[in-house]
N, C-alpha and C positions, 0 to 999 in steps of 0.2 A: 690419608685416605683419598680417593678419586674423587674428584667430585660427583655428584648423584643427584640427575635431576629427572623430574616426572614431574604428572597433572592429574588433577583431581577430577574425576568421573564429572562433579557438579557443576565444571567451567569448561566441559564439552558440549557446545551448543552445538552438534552435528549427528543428522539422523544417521538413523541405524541401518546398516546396508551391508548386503550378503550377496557375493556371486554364485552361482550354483555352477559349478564347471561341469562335474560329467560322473557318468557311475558306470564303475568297475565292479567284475565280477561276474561270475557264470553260477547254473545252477542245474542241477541231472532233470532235463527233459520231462514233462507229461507222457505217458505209455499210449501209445495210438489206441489201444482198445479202451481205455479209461477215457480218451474223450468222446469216441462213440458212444460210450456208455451213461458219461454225464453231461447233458448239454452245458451245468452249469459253471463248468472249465470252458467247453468246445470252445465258447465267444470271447473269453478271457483273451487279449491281445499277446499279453507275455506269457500266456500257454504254447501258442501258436507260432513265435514267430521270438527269440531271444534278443532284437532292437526294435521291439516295439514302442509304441510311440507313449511316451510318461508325461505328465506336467507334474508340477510340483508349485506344493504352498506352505509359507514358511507363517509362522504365527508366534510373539512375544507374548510369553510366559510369565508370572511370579506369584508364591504363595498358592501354588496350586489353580490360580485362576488366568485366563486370558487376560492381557492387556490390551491389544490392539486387534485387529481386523486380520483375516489372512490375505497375503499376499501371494500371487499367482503366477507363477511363469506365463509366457507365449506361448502358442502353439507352434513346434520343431520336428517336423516330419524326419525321421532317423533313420540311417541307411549302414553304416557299418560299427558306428557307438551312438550310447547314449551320452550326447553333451548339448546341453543348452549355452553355458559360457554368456549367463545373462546377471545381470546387476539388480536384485531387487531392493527398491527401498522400503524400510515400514515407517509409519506413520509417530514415530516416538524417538527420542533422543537424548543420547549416551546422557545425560545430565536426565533425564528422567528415569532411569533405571534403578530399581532395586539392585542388592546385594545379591536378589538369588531370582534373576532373570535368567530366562532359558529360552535359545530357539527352537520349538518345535517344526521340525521340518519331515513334511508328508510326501512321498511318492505316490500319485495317483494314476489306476489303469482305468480301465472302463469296461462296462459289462454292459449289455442292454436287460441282462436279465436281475441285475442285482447280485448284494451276497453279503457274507458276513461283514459286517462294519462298512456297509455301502451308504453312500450318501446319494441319493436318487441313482444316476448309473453312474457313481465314480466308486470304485472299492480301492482299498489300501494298498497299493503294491507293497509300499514298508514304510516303516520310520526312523527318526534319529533323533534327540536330543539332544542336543549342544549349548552348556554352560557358559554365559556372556561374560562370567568371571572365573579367573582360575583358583585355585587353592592360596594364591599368594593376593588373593582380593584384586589381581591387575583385568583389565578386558584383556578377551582374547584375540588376538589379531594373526594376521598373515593367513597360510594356507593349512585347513584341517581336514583330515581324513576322518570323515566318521561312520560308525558302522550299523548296517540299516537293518532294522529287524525286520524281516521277510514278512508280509500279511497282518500288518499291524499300524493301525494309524500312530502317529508324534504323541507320546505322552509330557505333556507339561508339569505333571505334577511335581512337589518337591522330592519326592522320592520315586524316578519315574522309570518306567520298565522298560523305555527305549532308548536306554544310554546311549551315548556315542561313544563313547570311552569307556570299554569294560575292564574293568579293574585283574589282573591275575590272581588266582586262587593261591599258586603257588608262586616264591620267589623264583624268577628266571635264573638262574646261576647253570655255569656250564658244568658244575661238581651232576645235580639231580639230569642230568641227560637232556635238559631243554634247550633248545636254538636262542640264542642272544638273537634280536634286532639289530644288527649292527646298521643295515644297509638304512633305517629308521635312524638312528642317531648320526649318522656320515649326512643325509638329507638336512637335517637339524643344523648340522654344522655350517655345511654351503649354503644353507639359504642366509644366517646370519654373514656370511661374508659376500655375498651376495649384495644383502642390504647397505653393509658400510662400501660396496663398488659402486651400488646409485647413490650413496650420498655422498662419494667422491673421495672418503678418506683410505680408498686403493687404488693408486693412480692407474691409467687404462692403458693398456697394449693391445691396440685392436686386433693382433694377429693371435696373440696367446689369448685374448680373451675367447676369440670364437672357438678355439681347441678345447678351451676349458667348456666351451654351452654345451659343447656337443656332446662330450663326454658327461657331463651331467644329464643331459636328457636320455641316454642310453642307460647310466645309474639308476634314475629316476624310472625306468620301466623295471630294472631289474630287480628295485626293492619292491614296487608296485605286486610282481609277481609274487615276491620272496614272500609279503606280506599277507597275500590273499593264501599262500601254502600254509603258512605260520596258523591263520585264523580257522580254516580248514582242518592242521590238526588238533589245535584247540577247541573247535566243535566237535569231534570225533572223539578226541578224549573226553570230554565232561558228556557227549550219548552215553559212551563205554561207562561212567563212571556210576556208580550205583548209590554214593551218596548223596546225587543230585536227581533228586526228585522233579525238579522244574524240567531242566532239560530235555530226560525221557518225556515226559507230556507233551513240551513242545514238541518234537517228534513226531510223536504218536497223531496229534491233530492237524502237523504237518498234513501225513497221511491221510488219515482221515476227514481231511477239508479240502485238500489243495491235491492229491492224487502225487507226490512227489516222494520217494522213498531215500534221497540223499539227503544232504546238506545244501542248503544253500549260502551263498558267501560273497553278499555286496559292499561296495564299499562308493561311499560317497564322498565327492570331492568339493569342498567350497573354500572360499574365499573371503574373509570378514578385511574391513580397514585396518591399514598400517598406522602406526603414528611417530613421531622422530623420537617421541619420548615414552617411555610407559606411565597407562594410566590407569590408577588408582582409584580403588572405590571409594567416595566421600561423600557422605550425604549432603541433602541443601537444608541450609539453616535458616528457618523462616525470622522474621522481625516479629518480635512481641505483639501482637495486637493491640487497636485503642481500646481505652473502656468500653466509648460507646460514642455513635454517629448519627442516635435519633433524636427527637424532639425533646425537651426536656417537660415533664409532666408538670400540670398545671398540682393546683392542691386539690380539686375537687378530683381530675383523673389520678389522682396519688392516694386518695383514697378508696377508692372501685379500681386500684392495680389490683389483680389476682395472680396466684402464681400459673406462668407461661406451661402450656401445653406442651410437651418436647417429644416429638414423633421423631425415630430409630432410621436408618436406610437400610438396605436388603442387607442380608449378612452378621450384622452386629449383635442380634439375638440366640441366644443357642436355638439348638435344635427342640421342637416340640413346643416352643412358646411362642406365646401370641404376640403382636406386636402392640396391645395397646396396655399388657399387663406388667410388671415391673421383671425387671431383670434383675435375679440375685448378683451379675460378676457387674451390673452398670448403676450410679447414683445419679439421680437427680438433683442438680443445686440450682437452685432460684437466687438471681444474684439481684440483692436490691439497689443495685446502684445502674442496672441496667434504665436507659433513658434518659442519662446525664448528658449532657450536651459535651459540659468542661469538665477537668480533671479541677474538684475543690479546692483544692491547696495552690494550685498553681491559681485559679481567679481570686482568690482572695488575695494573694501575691500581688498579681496585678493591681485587686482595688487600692490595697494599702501604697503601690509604688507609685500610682497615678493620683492619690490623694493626697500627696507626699510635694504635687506639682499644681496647683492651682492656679492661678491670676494673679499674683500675687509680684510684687516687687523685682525682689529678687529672682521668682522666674522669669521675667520677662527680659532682666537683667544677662541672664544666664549663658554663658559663652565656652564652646569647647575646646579641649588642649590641642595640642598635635597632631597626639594618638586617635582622642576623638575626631580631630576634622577628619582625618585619615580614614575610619571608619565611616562618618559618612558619608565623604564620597566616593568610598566603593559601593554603599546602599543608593546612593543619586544613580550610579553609573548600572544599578542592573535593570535588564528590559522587562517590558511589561507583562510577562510571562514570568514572571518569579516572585515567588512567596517569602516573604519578610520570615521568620522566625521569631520569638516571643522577643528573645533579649535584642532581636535590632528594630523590634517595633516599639520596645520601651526609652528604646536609644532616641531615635524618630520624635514619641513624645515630649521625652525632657526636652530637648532643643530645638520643640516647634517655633516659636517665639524667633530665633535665631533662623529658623531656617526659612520664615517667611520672606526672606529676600532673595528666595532662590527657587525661579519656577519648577526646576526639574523635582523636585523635594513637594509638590502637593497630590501627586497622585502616591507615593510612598507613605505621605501622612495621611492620607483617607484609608489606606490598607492596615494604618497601624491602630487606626481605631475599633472598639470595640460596640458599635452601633446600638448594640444591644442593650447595654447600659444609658439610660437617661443621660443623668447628670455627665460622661463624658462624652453624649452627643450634642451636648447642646453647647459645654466647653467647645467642641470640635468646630460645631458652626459656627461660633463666634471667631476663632481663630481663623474661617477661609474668608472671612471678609475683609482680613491683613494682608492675606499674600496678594506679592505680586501677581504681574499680568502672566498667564502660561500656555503653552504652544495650542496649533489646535489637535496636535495630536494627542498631548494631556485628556485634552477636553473630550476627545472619542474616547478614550480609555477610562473617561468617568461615564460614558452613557450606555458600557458596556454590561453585559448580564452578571457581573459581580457586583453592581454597586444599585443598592435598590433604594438607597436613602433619597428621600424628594428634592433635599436641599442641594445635596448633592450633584444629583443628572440637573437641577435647576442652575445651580451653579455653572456647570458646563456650558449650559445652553446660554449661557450670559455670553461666555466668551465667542462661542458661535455666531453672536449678534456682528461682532466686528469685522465677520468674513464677507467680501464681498460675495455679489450672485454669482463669479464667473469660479470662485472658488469653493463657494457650497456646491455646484453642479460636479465638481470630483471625486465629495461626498455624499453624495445623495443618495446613492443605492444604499449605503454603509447606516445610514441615516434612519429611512424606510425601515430597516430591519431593527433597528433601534427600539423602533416602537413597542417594538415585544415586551421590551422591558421594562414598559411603564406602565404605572399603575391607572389604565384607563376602564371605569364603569362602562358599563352599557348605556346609565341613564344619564349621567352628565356629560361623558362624551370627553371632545377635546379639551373641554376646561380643566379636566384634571392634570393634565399632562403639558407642563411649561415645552416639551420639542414637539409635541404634538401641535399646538397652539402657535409655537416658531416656525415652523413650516408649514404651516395653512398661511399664515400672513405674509410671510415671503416668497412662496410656489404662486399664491392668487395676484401679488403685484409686479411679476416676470414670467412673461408666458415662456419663456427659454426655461424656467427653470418646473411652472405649472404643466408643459407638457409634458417631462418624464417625471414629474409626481405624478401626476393622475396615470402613467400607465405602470407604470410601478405599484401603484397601491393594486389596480386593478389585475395584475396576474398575482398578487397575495389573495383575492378574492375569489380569484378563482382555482386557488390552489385548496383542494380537495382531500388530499394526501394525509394519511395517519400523523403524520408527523408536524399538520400547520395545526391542525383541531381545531374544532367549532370558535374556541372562545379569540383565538387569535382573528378569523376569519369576518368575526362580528367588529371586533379593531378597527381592522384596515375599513370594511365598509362603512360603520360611523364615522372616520376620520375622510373618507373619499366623500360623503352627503355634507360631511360641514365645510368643506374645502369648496364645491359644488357649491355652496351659499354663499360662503365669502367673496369667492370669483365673481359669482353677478353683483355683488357690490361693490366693485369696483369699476372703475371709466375705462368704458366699453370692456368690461366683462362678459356681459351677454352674448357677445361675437366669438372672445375666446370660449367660451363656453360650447357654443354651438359647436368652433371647428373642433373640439374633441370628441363632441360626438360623432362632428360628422368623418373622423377620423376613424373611428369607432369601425361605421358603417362602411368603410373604406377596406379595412384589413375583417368582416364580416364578408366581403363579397368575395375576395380573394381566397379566405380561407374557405369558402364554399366550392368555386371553381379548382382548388388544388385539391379538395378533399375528394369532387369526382374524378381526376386525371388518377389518384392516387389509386382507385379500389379499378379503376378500367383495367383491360387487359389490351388495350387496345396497342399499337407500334406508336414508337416516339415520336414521329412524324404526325400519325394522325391525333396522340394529344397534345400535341404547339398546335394541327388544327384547331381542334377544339377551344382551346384557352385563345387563341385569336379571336373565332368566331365569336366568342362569349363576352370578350372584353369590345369589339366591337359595334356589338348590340345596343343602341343606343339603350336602351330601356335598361344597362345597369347604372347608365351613367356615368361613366368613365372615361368615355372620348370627351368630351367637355366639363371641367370642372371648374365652376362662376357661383361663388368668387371663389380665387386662389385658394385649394388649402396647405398649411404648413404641413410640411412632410414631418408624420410621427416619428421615423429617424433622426431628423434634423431643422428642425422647425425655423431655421433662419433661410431654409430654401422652402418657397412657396409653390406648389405645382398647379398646372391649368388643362393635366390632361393626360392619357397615354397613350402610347404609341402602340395599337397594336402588330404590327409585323414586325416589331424589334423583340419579339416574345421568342425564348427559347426554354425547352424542357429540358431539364438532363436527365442523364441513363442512369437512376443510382435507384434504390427500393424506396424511396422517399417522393421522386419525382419531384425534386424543387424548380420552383417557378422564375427564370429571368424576366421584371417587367422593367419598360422605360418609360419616365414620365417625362413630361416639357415642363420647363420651369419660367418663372415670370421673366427669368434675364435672356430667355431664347436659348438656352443650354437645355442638354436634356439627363437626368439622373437616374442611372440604369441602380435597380435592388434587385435581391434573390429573397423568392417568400417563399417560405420552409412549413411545410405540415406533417404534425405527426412527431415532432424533437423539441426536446426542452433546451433553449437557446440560454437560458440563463447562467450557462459555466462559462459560456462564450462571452456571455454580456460583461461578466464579472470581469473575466481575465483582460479583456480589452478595456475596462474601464483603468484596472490597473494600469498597463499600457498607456492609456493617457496620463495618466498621473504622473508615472515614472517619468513620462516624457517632461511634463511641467516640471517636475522634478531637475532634470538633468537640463533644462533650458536655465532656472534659477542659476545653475552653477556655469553659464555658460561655454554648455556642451550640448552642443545642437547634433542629435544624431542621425537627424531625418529620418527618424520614425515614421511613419503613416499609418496609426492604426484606423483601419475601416471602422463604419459606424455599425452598431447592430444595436435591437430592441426585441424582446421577449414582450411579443403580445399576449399571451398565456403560456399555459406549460406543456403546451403542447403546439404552439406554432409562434414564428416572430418572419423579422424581416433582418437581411443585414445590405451593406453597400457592396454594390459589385465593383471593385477597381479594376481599370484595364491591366490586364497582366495573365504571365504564362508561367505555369506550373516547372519548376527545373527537370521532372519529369519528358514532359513533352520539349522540354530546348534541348534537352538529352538526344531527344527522339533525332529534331531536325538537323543539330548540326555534330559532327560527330568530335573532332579535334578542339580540345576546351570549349565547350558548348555555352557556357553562361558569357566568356568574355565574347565565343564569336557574336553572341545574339546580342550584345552589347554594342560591337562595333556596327552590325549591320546597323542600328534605330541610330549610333550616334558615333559616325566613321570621323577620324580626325588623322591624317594622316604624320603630322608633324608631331604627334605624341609616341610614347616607347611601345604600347600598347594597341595604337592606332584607332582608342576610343578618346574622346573628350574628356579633359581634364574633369571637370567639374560632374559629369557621367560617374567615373569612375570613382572621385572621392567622396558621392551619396552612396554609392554600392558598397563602401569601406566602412563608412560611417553607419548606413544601416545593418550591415551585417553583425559587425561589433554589439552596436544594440540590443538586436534579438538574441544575439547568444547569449550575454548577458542576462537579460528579461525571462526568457525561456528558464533558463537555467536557474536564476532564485523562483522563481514556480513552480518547478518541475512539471517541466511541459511535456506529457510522452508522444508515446505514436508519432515519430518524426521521419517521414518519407517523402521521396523526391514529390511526390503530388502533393503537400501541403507544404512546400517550401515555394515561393512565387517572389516574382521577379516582374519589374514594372520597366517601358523600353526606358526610362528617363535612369534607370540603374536604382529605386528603389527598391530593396528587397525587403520580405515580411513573410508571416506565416500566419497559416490560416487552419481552422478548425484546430481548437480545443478539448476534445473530447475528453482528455486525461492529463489530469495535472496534478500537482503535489507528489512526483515520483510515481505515479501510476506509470504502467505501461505494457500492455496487450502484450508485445513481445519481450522472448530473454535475453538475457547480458544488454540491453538497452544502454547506451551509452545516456551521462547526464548532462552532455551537453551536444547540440545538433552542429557539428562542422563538417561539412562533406569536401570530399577533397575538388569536387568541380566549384567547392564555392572557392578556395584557396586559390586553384588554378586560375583564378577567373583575375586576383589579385598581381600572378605573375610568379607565385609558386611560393615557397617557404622560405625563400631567401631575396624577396623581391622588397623592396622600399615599400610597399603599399600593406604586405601583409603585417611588418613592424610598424607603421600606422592601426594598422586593428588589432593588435596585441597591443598598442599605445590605449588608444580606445576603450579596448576590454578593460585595461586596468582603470584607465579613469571616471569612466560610469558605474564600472562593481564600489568603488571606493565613495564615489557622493551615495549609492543609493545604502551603503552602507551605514552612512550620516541620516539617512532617513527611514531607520531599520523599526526603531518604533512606531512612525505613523502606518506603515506597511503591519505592523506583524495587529497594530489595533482595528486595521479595517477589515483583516481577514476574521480577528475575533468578532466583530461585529456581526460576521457575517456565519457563524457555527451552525447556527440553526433558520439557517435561509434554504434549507431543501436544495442546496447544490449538490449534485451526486458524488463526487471526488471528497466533499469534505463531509456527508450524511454519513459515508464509509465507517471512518474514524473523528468525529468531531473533535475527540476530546486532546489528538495529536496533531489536528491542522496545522495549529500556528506554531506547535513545534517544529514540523518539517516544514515550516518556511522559513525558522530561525535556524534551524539547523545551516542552510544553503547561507545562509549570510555570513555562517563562522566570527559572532561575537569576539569568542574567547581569544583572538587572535589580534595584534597590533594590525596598521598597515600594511607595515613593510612586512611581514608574513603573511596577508592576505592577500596581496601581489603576487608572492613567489607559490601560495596555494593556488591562485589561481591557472597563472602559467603554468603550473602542472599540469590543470583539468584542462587545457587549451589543447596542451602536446598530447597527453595522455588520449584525448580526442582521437590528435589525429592519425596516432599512429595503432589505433584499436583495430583489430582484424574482424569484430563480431557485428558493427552497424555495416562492414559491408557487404556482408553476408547476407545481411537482414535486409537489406535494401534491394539486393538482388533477387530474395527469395517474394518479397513483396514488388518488385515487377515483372517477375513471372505468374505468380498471384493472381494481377490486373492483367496482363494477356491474355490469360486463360478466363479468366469471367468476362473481358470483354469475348 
């Protein structure tokens, strides 16, 4: 036999979609005195005029009931046929379908006066029902002729009266005098050969093929005809016939309704999806259900259990019964085992195999074979986003003892315990005071919202002691958010909470690391939003009043103290003057007046500021004042503010202060950014990052660092033949190089581009266009605004990684020595940050329920699609050659530059 391959309806993840080509077929005119006579023909479009103008809406059916919403054509003004030749999709998918789904497809006209089966002014031109499975259970695909019943909306039901496909009463045989279809099975035939010429298994003869189109399209009218005659005398015989009762009626009400004394004889032409294979109808097989995922009842609630209330949904009740009386075809079971946490047999398992393993000698003794070490360390080697299983978390316990000399193995063994249990928690804690010392990205992953034991996140916090200040300030954001998860009262405050208590005493004795706690704490206090809730919101405030305490007890605390208030008062003033620019209506011109005139005023206090304060950006630069005439507004619906301040070394440090936007996605992905950087420095690969500084003073305004630098958008503008290298040579011309920019120019522009793609790219950075791609004259490049990350992105076919080809060009082209330095690059910063894939994928966890917009989305997949972009499951030297794929595949994508061009015509037209 052949071989015989198909797919299963259940592993067609693709929606349902139908073209509506066009409809065939004439019908014996309205009598001009009949529509004098009835207005309510006169207005009827397709009374009047036989291309009048139809839309159509297509609706999935099953079991007699709607499935989905209708779908609508466009409006097609028609002049010699009716063809719309439109693609519509519905909202449901080949793997969601019943066995006995149908499309109902309705032709609509329009009346302004109404009429039979009108839907405000649409009445029914006709209908058709089309079967999404045929008799052999496969979907139907390719091109269907289906046949429209005149004056009648799309019947859905399982038995429906607007077939498409009307069955013959009698056998076609050319013995009883009836016409065969041939020219219907000749069509059948060419279009299967047809099919095997576009998938190439008929080789092509360009010259005989167009002979063959032609003469098919010429076929293809003749059966069209043959077919509409065919159906024609088949309505005409079953009028003539007497033992069909329906027919005559319809007839008659033809008549009677619609003023038309023929036949009418449409035929509709659409379009469903092809597939290489035929597919099959298969149901989805769901997984068993748990017992159960609630609380486990106490003995006093185990005695006041009653049996559960079980209210019905629409439909399940027959007809005439009530819904709160019993149904004789439905039972009610009351399952007493409902509220069990565990499945019994399996914790008892457990008790007996973990009591099996005590303190005892021989456990402690206890050493694994091959097979076992084998085992665990593929359980060491998986990330912190995977769940143990019973049998490798009893693995884990028998050979804790053993595996205390191995840091990777105690976040694995806190997962394999069963908390719940006394006695193996308190085993459990005696055991983490063995192990070795463990990374600090262990230790984030124990103060994460999975692990709520005290000893535990105290535990952590231990190992946090040994981080110095410059390396708690990379976690700090990660940190703050932390607190959620600790069990902090209202009335004792920070003493309950050993990280709580750690960072009040190391934020109060380093003002570098006390100025972004206290603003940190302070936009969680002011964050308002359903999703921080009152009880977190009391948190952070208590832990900001006791931090506030500690600080003044410390040498010259008082000072720092003050400059955060009077930091405070600083971005209070600011955010008053951008909040008036914002709601003005005034021209940009006249509001940089205004924010001039305003900051000039001595009375807000900003042209002299005695003594210095640390800049809440950056609190190692001190400012003494700003400039105002170096104040610019931009053109954007936000109206953000460029100020410049003077700094104590006579330099002067230009920010953007933003009103009205929550900077917090920004704050996050740039802190990343720094990290990675430290990161990739450790492994000594310096990529000349420069990520700008930014800070969320609330959730609705911050500041960030403006860097001198130009948008590749606007070097586009100015210089037209390779635009980023000329703008390179102009700031840093070097004649005696291949390029004629300076060496060392040109290997920070290689270096940082490598970077960002990279970075971008495990974040999924979206929204990537020439105006947030920027470029510094010294050749640092970087990007700017976040708006959309973890794979988000405003626009389609987005590519997942940002290479445009002026940055390539800029390099010397794709065969140039400098672009196989950033393919060098590329690979060797994906592969260190891939060595640091757990501390990355733990601070994004940390960060689930931080109210960042991109991750409130889907919290519960964030740090999956950040592992995903890492591609664990892969060695090296395969994540190399995946990579260079995504590099190439970049650059030779046809859709970012479509998109790019469609998004600078975009910005022309709004400017």
């Amino acid at each position: 036999m052949d071989p015989f391959s198909f797919a299963g309806s259940k592993d067609v993840d693709h929606a349902v979609s139908v073209r509506i080509i066009n409809l065939e077929g004439d019908e014996p005119p309205v009598n001009f005195s009949t529509l004098l006579e009835r207005p309510d023909l006169r207005h009827i479009g397709s009374n009047t005029s036989p291309h009048s103008d139809l839309f159509v809406t297509v609706q999935v059916w099953a079991g007699s009931k709607p499935l989905t919403v209708p779908v609508q054509t466009a409006y097609r003004p028609f002049r010699t046929e009716r063809r719309w030749n439109e693609w519509l999709e519905l909202p449901i998918t080949y793997k969601q379908l019943p066995l006995n789904a149908q499309l109902a497809i309705t032709m609509w006209d329009l009346s302004p006066l109404g009429g039979k089966n009108a839907v405000d002014n649409a009445i029914p031109f006709g209908g058709t029902t089309l079967p999404m499975f045929d008799a052999d259970n496969q979907v139907q695909k390719g091109h269907q002729k289906c046949l429209v019943h005149r004056h009648k909306r799309a019947d859905g039901t399982d038995n429906p009266k607007t077939p498409a496909i009307v069955a013959a009463k009698k056998k076609a045989t050319a013995e009883n005098g009836q016409l065969l279809d041939k020219d219907a099975d000749e069509l059948d035939r060419m279009e299967k050969l047809f099919k095997k010429h576009e998938m190439g298994e008929i080789p092509r003869v360009d010259w005989l093929d167009q002979m063959v189109f032609r003469s098919f399209e010429k076929r293809g009218l003749q059966a069209a005809k043959s077919s509409m005659k065919m159906l024609q005398r088949q309505r005409a015989v079953a009028a003539d016939d007497p033992n069909d009762p329906d027919a005559a009626a319809a007839d008659d009400d033809d008549v009677a309704h619609h003023g038309r004394t023929g036949t009418s004889v449409f035929l509709l032409n659409v379009e469903l999806p092809r597939f290489d294979f035929p597919v099959v109808f298969a149901d989805h097989e769901y997984d068993p259900p748990p017992i159960s995922s609630l609380q486990p009842l106490s003995a006093s609630q185990g005695a006041l259990a009653q049996q559960p209330q079980v209210h019905f949904g629409p439909g399940i009740n027959a007809l005439g019964e009530s819904s709160d009386g019993f149904s004789p075809r439905l039972i009610k079971v009351y399952d007493p085992e409902v509220g069990q946490r565990d499945n019994p047999a399996e914790a008892k398992h457990r008790r007996l195999f973990r009591s099996s393993h005590r303190h005892g000698i021989l456990d402690k003794d206890l050493k694994p074979n091959a097979k076992v070490r084998d085992e665990l360390n593929l359980i060491m080697s998986y990330p912190p986003t995977h769940l143990l299983s019973p049998e490798e978390a009893d693995l884990v316990w028998k050979f804790r003892y053993h595996l205390t000399r191995d840091k990777r193995a105690l976040t694995k063994f806190v997962k394999s315990v069963n908390w719940a249990d006394q006695g193996e928690s308190k085993q459990a804690i005696q055991v983490l005071g063995r192990w070795t010392a463990i990374d600090v990205d262990d230790a984030l992953e124990l103060l994460g919202p999975s692990f709520d034991n005290p000893a535990v996140r105290s535990y952590a916090v231990d190992r946090l002691r040994k981080s110095d200040d410059q390396e708690l300030l990379l976690y700090l954001l990660q940190l703050v958010q932390a607190l959620k998860y600790e069990h902090i009262s209202a009335a004792a405050g920070a003493q309950d909470s050993s990280l709580a208590r750690f960072l009040i005493q190391r934020a109060a004795a380093n003002f570098m690391l006390g100025n972004y706690f206290y603003w940190y704490l302070m936009v969680e206090c002011d964050d308002h939003s359903p999703e921080q809730g009152q009880d977190n919101r009391n948190i952070y405030r208590k832990v900001a009043y006791e931090f506030m305490t500690e600080l003044v007890k410390q040498p010259g605390g008082t000072d720092d103290r003050n400059a955060l208030l009077r930091q405070a008062e600083l971005v209070a003033i600011l955010s008053r003057i951008a909040g008036e620019v914002k709601v003005s209506s005034e021209s940009i011109a006249k509001k940089a007046e205004r924010v001039k005139s305003f900051l000039a005023d001595p009375k807000n206090e900003l042209l002299a500021i005695d003594p210095p304060l640390p800049m809440p950006l950056d609190p190692s630069v001190k400012i003494t004042g700003i400039v105002p005439d170096q104040v610019t507004v931009f053109k954007s619906s936000l109206n953000p503010i460029k100020c410049t301040f003077k700094t104590t070394t006579g330099s002067s440090y230009p920010i953007i202060f933003k009103l009205g936007d929550d900077l917090r996605q920004d704050q996050l992905v740039i802190q990343i950014i720094t990290l990675m950087d430290q990161l990739l420095q450790k492994e000594n690969l310096d990529l000349k990052l420069s990520p700008y500084k930014i800070l969320a003073t609330s959730t609705t305004a911050g500041a960030s660092q403006f860097v001198q630098s130009q948008s590749l958008s606007s070097i586009v503008g100015k210089f037209k033949a390779n635009p980023a290298l000329a703008y390179l040579r102009h700031h840093n011309p070097d004649d005696r190089q291949p390029l004629g920019v300076r060496q060392e120019t040109i290997d920070t522009y290689v270096r940082s581009c490598a970077g960002y793609c990279v970075i971008t790219y495990i974040l999924g950075v979206g929204d990537r266009h020439l105006d947030n791609l920027l470029l510094a004259p010294d050749g640092h490049f970087f990007h700017a605004d976040f708006g959309f990350i973890l794979g988000r992105d405003p626009k389609p076919f987005a590519p997942v990684m940002k290479l445009t080809k002026e940055m390539v060009e800029c390099m010397g082209g794709v065969s140039s020595e400098h672009y196989q330095k950033f393919k060098q690059y590329c690979f060797l910063s994906y592969t260190a940050l891939r060595k640091s894939s757990n501390l990355l994928l733990n601070l994004f966890s940390l960060m689930v329920h931080a109210n960042i917009p991109d991750i409130r989305l889907e919290p519960d997949k964030a740090v999956l699609k950040v592992r995903e972009r890492f591609h664990l499951e892969l060695s090296e030297e395969e994540a190399i050659v995946y990579f260079g794929n995504v590099i190439e595949g970049t650059l030779t994508a046809f859709a970012p530059v479509v998109i790019d061009k469609l998004h600078e015509w975009a910005q022309a037209l709004r400017a």
